[in-house]
C-alpha positions as CSV (number, residue, x, y, z in Angstrom):
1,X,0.4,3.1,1.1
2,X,0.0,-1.9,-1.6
3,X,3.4,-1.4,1.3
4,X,1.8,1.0,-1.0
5,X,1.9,4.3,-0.2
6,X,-2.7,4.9,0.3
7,X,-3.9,7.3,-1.8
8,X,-7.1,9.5,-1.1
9,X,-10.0,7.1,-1.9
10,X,-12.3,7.3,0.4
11,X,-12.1,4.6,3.0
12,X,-16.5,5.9,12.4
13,X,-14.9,3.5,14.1
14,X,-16.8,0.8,15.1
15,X,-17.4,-2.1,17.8
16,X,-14.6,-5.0,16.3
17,X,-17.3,-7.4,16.0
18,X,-19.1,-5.3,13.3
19,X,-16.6,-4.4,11.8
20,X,-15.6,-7.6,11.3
21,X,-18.9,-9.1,10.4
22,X,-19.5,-6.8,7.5
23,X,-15.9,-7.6,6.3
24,X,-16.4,-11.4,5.8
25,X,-20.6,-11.1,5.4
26,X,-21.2,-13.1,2.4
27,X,-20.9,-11.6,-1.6
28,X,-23.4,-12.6,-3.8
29,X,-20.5,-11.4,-6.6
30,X,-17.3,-12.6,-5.2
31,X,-15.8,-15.6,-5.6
32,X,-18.6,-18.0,-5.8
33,X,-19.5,-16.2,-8.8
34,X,-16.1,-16.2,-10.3
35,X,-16.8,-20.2,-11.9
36,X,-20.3,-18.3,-13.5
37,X,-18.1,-15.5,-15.0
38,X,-19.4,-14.1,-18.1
39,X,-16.5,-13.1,-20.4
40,X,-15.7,-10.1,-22.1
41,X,-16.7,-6.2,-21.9
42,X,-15.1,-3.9,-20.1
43,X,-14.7,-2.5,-16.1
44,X,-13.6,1.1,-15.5
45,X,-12.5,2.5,-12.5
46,X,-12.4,5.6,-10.8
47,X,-9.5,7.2,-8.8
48,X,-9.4,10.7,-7.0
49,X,-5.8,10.4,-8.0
50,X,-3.4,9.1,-11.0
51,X,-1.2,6.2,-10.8
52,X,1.9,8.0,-9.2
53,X,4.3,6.2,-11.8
54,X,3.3,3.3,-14.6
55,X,7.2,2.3,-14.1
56,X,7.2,-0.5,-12.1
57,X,11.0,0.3,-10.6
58,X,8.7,3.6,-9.1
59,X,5.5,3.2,-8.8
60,X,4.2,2.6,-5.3
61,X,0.8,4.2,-4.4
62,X,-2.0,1.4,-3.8
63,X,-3.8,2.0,-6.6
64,X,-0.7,2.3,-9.0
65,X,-0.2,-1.3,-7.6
66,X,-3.5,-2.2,-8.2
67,X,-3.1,-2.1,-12.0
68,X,0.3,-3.6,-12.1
69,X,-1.6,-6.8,-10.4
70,X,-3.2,-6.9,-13.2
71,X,-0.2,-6.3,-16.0
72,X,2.7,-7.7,-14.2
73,X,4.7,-10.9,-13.9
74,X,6.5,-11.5,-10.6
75,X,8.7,-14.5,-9.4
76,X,6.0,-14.9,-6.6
77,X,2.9,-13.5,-5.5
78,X,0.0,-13.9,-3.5
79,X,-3.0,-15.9,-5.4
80,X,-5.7,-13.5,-6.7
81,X,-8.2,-14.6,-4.5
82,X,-10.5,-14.2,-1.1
83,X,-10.2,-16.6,2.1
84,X,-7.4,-18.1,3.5
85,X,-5.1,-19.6,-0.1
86,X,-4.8,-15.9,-0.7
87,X,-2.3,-15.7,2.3
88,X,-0.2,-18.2,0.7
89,X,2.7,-17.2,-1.3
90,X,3.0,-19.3,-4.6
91,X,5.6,-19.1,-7.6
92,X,4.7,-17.2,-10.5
93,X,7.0,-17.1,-13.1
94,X,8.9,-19.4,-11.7
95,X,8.2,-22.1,-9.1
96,X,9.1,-21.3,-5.7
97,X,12.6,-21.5,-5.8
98,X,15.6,-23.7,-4.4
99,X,17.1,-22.7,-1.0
100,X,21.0,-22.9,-0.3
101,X,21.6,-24.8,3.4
102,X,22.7,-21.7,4.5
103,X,19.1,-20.0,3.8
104,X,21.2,-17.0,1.4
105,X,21.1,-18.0,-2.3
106,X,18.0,-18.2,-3.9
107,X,17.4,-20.3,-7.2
108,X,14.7,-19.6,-9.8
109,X,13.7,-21.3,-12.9
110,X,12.1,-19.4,-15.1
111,X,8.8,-21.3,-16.7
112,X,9.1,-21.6,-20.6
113,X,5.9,-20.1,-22.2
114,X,5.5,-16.7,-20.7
115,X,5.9,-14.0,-22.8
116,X,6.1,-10.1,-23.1
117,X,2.6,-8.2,-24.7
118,X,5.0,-7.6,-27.7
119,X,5.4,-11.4,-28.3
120,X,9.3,-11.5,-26.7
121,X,10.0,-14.6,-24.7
122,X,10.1,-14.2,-20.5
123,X,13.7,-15.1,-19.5
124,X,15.8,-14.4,-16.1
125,X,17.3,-11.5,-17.9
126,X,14.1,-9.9,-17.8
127,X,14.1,-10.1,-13.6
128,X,17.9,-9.3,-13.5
129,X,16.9,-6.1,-15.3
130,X,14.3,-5.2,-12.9
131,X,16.8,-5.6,-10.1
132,X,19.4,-3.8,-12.0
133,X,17.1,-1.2,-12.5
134,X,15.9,-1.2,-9.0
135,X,19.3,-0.8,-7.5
136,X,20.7,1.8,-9.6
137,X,21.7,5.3,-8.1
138,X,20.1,6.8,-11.5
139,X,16.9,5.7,-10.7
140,X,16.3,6.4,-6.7
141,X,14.0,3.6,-6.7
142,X,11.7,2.7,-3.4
143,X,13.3,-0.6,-4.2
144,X,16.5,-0.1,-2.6
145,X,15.3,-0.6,0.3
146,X,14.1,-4.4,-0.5
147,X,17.9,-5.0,-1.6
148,X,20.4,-3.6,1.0
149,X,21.0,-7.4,1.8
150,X,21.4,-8.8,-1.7
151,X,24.9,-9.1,-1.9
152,X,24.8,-10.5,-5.9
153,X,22.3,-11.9,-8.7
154,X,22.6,-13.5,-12.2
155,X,21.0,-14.5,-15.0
156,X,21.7,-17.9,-16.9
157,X,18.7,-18.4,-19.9
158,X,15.4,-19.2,-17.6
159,X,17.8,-19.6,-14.3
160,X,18.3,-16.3,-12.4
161,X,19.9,-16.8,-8.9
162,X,20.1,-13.9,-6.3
163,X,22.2,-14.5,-3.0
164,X,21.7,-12.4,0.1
165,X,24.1,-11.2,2.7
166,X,22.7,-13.0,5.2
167,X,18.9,-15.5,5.6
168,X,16.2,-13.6,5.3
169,X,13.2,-14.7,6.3
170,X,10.7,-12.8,3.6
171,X,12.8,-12.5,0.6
172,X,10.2,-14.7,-1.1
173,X,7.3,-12.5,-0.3
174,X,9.5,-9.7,-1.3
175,X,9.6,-11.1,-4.8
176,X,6.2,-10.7,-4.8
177,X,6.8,-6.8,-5.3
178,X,6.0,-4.8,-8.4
179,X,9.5,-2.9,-8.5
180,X,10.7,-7.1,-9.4
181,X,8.6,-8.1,-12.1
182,X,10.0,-8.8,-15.4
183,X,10.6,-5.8,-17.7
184,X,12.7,-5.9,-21.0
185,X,16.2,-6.0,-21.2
186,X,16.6,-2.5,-22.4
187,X,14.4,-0.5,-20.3
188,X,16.7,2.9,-19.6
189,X,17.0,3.9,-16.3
190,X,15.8,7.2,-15.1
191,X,14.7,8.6,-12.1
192,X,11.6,10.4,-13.9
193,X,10.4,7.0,-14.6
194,X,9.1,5.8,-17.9
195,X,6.2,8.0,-18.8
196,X,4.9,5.4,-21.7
197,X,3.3,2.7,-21.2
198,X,5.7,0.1,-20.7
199,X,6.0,-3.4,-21.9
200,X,4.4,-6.1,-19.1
201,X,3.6,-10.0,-19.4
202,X,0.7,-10.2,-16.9
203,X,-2.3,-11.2,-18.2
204,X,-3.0,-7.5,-19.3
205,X,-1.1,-5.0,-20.6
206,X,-1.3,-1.3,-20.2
207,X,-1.9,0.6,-23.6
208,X,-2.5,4.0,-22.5
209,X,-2.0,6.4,-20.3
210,X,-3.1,9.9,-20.1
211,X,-2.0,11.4,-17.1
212,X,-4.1,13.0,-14.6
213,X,-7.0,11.7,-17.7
214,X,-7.5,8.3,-17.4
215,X,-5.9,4.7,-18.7
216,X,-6.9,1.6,-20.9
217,X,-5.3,-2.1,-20.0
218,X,-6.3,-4.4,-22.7
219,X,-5.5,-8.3,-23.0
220,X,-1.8,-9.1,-23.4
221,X,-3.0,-11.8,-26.5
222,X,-0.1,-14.0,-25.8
223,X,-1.5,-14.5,-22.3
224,X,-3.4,-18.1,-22.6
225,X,-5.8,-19.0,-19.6
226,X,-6.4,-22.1,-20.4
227,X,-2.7,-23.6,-21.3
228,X,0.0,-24.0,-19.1
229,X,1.9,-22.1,-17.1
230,X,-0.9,-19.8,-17.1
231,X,-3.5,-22.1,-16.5
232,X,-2.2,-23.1,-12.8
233,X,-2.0,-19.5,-11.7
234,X,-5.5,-19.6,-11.9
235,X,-6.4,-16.1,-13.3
236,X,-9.9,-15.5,-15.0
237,X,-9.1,-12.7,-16.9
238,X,-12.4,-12.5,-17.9
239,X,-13.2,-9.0,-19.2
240,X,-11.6,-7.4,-22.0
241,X,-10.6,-4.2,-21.4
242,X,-9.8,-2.3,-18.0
243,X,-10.0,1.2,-17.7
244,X,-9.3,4.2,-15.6
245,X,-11.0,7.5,-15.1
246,X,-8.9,10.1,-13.0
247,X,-10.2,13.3,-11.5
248,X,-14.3,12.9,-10.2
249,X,-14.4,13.7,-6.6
250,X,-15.8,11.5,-4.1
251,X,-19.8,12.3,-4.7
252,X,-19.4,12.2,-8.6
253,X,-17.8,9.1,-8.4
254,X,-21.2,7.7,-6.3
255,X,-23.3,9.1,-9.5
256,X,-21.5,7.3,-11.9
257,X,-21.4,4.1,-10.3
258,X,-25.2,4.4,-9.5
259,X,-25.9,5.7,-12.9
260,X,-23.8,2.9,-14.6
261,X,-21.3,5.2,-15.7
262,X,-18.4,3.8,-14.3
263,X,-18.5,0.2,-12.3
264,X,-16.0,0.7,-9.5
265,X,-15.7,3.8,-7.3
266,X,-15.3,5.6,-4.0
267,X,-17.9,8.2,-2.6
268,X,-18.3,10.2,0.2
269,X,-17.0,9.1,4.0
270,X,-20.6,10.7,5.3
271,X,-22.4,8.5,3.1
272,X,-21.3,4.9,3.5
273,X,-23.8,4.1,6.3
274,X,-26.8,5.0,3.8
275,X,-24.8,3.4,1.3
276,X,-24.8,0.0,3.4
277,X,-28.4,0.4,4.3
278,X,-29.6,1.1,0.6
279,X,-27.4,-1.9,-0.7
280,X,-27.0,-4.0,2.3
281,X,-22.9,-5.1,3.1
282,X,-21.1,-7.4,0.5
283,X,-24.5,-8.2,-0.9
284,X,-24.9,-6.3,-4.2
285,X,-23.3,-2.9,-5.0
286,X,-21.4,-2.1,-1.6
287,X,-18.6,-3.9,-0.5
288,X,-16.4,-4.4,2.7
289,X,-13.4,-6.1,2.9
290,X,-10.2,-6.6,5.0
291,X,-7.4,-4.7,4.8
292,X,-3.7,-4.9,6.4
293,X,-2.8,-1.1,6.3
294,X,-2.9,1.9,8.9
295,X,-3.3,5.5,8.9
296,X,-1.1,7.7,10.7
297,X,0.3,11.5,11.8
298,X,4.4,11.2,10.8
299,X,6.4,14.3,12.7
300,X,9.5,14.7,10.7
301,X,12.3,14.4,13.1
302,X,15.2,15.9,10.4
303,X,14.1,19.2,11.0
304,X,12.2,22.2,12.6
305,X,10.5,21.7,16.1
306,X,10.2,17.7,16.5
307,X,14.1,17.4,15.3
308,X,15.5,16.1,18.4
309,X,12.3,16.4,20.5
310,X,11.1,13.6,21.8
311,X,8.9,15.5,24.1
312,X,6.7,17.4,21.7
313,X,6.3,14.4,19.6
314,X,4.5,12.4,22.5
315,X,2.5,15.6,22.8
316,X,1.2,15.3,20.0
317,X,0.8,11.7,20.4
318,X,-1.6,12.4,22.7
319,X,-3.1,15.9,21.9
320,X,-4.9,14.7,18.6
321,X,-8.2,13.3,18.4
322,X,-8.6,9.8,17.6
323,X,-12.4,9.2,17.9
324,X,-12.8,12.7,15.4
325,X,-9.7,11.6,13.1
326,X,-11.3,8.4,12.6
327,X,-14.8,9.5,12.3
328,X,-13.6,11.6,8.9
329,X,-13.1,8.3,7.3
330,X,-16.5,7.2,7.6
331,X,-18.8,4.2,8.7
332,X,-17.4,0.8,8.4
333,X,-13.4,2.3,7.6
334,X,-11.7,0.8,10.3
335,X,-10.4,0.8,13.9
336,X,-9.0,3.1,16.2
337,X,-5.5,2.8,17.4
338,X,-2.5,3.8,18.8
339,X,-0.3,1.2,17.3
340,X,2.3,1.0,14.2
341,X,1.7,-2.0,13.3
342,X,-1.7,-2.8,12.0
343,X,-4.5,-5.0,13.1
344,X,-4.3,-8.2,11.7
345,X,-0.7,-8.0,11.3
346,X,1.2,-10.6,12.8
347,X,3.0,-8.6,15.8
348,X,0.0,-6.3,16.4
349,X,-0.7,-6.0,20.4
350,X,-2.7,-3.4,22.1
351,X,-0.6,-2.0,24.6
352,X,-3.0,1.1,25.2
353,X,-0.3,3.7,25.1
354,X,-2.6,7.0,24.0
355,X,-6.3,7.9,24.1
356,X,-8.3,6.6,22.0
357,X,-11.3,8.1,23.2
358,X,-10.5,11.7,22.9
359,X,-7.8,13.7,23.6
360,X,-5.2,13.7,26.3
361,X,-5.2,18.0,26.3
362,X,-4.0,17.7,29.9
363,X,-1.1,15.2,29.6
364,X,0.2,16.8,27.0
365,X,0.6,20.2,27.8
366,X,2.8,18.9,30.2
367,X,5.3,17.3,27.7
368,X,4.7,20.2,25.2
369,X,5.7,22.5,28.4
370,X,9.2,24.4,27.3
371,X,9.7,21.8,24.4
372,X,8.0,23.9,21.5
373,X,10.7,25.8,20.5
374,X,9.0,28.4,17.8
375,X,5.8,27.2,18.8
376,X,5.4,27.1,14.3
377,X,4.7,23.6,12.5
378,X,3.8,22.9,8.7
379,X,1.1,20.4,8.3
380,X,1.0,18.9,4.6
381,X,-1.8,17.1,4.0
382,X,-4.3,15.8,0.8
383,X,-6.3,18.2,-0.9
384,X,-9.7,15.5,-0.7
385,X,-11.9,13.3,1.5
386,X,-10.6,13.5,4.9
387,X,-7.5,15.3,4.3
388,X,-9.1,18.9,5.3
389,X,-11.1,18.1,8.5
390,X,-8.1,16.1,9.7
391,X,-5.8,18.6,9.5
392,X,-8.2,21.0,11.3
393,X,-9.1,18.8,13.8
394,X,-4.8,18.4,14.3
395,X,-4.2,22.4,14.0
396,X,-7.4,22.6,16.5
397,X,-5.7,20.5,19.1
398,X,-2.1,21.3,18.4
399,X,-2.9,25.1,19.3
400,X,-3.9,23.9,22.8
401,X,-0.1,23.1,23.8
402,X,1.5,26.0,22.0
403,X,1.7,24.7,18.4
404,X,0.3,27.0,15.9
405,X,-0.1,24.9,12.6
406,X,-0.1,25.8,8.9
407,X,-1.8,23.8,6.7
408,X,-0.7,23.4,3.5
409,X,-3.1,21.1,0.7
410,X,-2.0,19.1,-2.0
411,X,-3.1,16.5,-4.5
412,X,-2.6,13.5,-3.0
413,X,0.7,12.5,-5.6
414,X,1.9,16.2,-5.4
415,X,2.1,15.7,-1.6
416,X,3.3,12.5,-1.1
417,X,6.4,13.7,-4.0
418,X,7.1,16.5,-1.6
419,X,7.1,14.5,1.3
420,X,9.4,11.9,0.5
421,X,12.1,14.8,-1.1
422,X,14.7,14.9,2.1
423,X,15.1,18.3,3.0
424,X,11.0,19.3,2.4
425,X,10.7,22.2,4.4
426,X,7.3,20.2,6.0
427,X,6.9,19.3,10.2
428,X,3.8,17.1,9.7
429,X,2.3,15.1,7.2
430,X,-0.9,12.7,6.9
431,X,0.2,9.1,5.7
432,X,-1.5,6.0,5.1
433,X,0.3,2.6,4.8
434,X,-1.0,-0.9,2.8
435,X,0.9,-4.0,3.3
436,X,2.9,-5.2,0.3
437,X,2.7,-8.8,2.3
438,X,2.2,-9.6,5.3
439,X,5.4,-9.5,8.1
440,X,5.2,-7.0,10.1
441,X,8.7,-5.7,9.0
442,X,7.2,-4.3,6.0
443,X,5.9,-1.3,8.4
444,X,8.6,-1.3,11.3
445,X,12.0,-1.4,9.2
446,X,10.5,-0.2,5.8
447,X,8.7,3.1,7.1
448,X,11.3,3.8,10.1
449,X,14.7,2.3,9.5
450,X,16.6,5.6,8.9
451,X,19.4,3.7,7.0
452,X,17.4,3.5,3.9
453,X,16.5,7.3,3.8
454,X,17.4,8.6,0.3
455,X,17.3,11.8,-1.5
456,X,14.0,11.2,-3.1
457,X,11.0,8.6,-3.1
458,X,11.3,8.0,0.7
459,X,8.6,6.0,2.4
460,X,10.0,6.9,6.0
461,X,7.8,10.3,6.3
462,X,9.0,11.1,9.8
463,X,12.8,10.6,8.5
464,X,13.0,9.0,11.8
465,X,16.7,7.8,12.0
466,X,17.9,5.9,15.5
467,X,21.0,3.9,15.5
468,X,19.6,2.3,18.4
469,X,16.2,1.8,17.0
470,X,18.2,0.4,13.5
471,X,19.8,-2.1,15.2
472,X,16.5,-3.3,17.0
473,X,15.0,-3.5,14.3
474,X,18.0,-5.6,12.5
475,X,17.9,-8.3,15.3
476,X,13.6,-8.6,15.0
477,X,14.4,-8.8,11.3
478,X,16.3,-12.2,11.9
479,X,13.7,-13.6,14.2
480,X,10.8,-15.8,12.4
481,X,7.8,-17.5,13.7
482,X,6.5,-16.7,17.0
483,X,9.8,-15.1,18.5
484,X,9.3,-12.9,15.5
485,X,5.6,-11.9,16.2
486,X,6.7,-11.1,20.0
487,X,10.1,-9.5,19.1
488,X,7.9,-6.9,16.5
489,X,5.4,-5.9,19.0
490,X,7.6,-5.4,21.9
491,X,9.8,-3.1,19.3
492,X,6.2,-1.0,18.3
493,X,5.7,-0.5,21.4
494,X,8.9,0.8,22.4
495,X,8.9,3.1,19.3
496,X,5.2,4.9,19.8
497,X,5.8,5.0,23.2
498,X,9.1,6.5,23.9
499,X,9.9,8.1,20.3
500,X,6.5,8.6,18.6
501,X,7.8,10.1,15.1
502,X,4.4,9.2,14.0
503,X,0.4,8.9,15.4
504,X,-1.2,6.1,13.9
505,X,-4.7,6.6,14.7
506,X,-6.9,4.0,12.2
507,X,-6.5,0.6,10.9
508,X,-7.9,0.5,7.7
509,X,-10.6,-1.4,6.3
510,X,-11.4,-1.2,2.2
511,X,-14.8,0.0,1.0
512,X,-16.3,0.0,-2.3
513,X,-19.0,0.7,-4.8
514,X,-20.0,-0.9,-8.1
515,X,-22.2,-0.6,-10.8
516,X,-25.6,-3.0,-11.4
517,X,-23.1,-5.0,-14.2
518,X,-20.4,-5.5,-11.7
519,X,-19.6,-8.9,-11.4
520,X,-17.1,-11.6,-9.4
521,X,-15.6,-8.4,-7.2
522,X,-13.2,-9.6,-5.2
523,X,-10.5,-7.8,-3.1
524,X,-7.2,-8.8,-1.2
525,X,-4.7,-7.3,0.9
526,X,-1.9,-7.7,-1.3
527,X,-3.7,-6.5,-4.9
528,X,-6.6,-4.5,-4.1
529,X,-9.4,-5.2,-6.2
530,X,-9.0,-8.2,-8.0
531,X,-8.9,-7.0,-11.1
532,X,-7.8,-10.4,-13.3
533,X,-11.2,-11.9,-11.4
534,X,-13.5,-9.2,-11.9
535,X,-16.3,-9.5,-14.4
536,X,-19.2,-7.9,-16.2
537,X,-22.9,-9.5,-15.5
């Protein structure tokens, strides 16, 4: 999803209180451990799937993110830490900026010190660049549709000022985003995406990439921890090298980790209840943490039998299997729901619109009833982990009201590039969502606003495209506070219940395994494993 587009790491639902007891139980290797941290050596990772792209102006799957957290500079972001400060948007490169009355133009002064992994100076050029790059045609850049209200932006020495259209009230957490973080001045545009390793000034840099192989990040050496204006952003940095392994399904990637062959990993949904039993939760080697993301069914609505069928797509609302869905995912991943909006999300409210015991076979028959046109659908889904039983469970059910389903399995990146190609010739596809920060209009208007549908890299799965819906959405997006919270969940409501272009059926929790060494592990909602805190014992 980071708004990252979830990859397939491996993530029963639960009782709530459980769930959330095992995601704030204690870590004898989080934070607390983080003032102990023993410096140096190395922590490798290990994904199922590559990064998607290592060019910040494209990348956007979680774990793509992930690293960037770690290599990046951004204007703000989201401190690298557990509790509540991590909540709390902060300036990065710059201090958080100075507001116009009018709440449009947005002024940032670049801090003097900060500098590239090649030794260049950090300078507003650097962001104007990423926003250039961000908003050109060339590039078909997810970005775009973070800048549809910036009407201009400049760049004077260390001063770059952007003014919007009109206020908006998370432009600042925006800023937080990877497609914004400084890149140098001549970066080309392309909508393949820089294939080398590019340039970054976060405390790391990323040296190499193999694709579909694995990736080294080593030290950016100009990056100082304990002089300013690094030393107030309060990164450790504490090992030298992080590295990437890409490829060992979900039960080799267990082995390693046990066998101290690799020191963060994922492993099989079936086994994370003997996993928690062996290691006990958040205590040693398996962790549980919080998450702001969501997994859902997304009917696309441009095409084939859900095109203009509002019908069908509430049958299938209710004709899949929650409890089952959610039981792929394994013990401890998450809750089940009907909603768009996460839990945890400001905006989230249960309005208890589907089953989420079980099936609704019954009900929806009825709307399927004359509505299924072909009676065909094409189900692309992820090749891994609970891609496959999912999608039999969904072709299971779907048959029941006249829907016979073909499944069709990619790689995770393979299908997620298809996917978000307009004109795919697919009628269902599994998604999962992170947060990129937390407003609930990172789901609603990001993933369903059908004005910011492009040729390629869409987010919006279902191309779900309402002129009606649009402007809903616009007049939530000006709300704030409390009338924003109430104005969201009134408008996810409205959505799953009387269009349903997708099914969520989860909210998402994180789970992970480490090695003996693994030290300080830390993970946040925003980054994902806290990889600039992370240590080796």
């Amino acid at each position: 999803m980071k708004g990252r587009i979830l990859g397939s790491i491996v993530m029963t639902t639960i009782g709530a209180s459980l769930l959330a007891a095992a995601m704030f139980a204690g870590s004898a290797s989080g934070a607390g451990a983080a003032a102990e941290a023993k410096k140096g050596g190395t922590i490798t990772t290990v994904s199922r799937s590559d990064f998607d792209y290592v060019d910040p102006a494209l990348a956007y799957f979680s774990h793509s993110w992930n690293m960037m957290s770690a290599t990046n500079l951004t204007l703000t972001y989201y401190p690298h830490t557990e509790g509540p400060a991590r909540q709390r948007l902060a300036g990065m490169a710059a201090p958080l900026p100075r507001v116009s009355n009018n709440g449009r133009t947005y002024t940032f002064r670049i801090k003097n010190g900060f500098k590239f992994s090649n030794g260049a100076n950090v300078t507003a050029a650097n962001f104007k660049r990423a926003f250039d790059r961000g908003r050109n045609p060339a590039s078909q850049s997810p970005a775009q549709s973070f800048m549809d209200d910036v009407a201009s932006y400049r760049a004077a020495g260390q001063v770059f000022t952007v003014t919007l259209k009109k206020a908006a009230p998370d432009f600042m957490a925006r800023m937080s985003m990877q497609f914004f973080s400084a890149v140098p001045v001549n970066l080309p545009f392309t909508a393949e995406g820089i294939k080398a390793p590019v340039v970054s000034a976060g405390p790391y840099y990323l040296k190499e990439w193999n694709e579909k192989n694995s990736a080294l990040a080593v030290r950016n050496p100009h990056w100082k921890n304990n002089q300013e204006p690094f030393k107030s952003l309060g990164f450790a940095a504490n090992v030298d090298q992080l590295r990437w392994i890409v490829g060992p399904d979900p039960a080799t990637q267990r082995l390693m980790c046990e066998r101290g062959e690799a020191d963060v990993c994922a492993f099989p949904p079936a086994q994370a209840k003997e996993l928690a039993d062996k290691y006990g939760i958040n205590k040693s080697q398996f962790f549980v943490k919080p998450q702001i993301g969501n997994w859902y069914l997304a009917m696309n609505t441009s095409r084939g039998i859900f095109q203009n069928n509002t019908k069908l797509r509430q049958a299938v609302a209710n004709a899949i299997d929650r409890r089952f869905m959610v039981a792929q995912h394994g013990y401890l991943a998450g809750q089940r729901t009907d909603q768009f909006i996460p839990i945890g999300m400001p905006g989230f409210k249960n309005y208890d619109i589907y089953s989420l015991r079980g099936p609704s076979i019954a009900k929806a028959r009825t709307l399927a009833q004359g509505n299924t046109r072909d009676g065909k659908a094409v189900f692309y889904t992820f090749n891994t982990s609970q891609g496959p039983p999912i999608a039999q469970s969904v072709q299971f059910n779907l048959k029941q009201i006249g829907v016979d389903v073909e499944i069709k399995l990619f790689d995770r990146v393979v299908q997620h590039e298809k996917t978000a190609t307009r004109g795919e010739p697919f009628d269902l596809t599994l998604e999962g969502w992170l947060a990129d920060y937390p407003d609930p209009a990172n789901f609603v208007n990001v993933l369903l606003d059908g004005r910011r549908i492009q040729a390629d890299n869409n987010v919006n799965a279902s191309y779900f495209n309402n002129p009606t819906y649009n402007a809903r959405m616009d007049r939530a997006y000006a709300t704030s506070g409390d009338a924003r919270a109430n104005a969201y969940a009134i408008l996810d409501r409205d959505i799953m219940r009387d269009q349903a272009p997708v099914a969520p059926y989860i909210s998402s929790g994180a789970r992970w395994l480490t090695s003996t060494k693994t030290g300080c592990f830390g993970y946040s909602g925003s980054q994902g494993v806290l990889l600039t805190q992370i240590c080796t014992k």
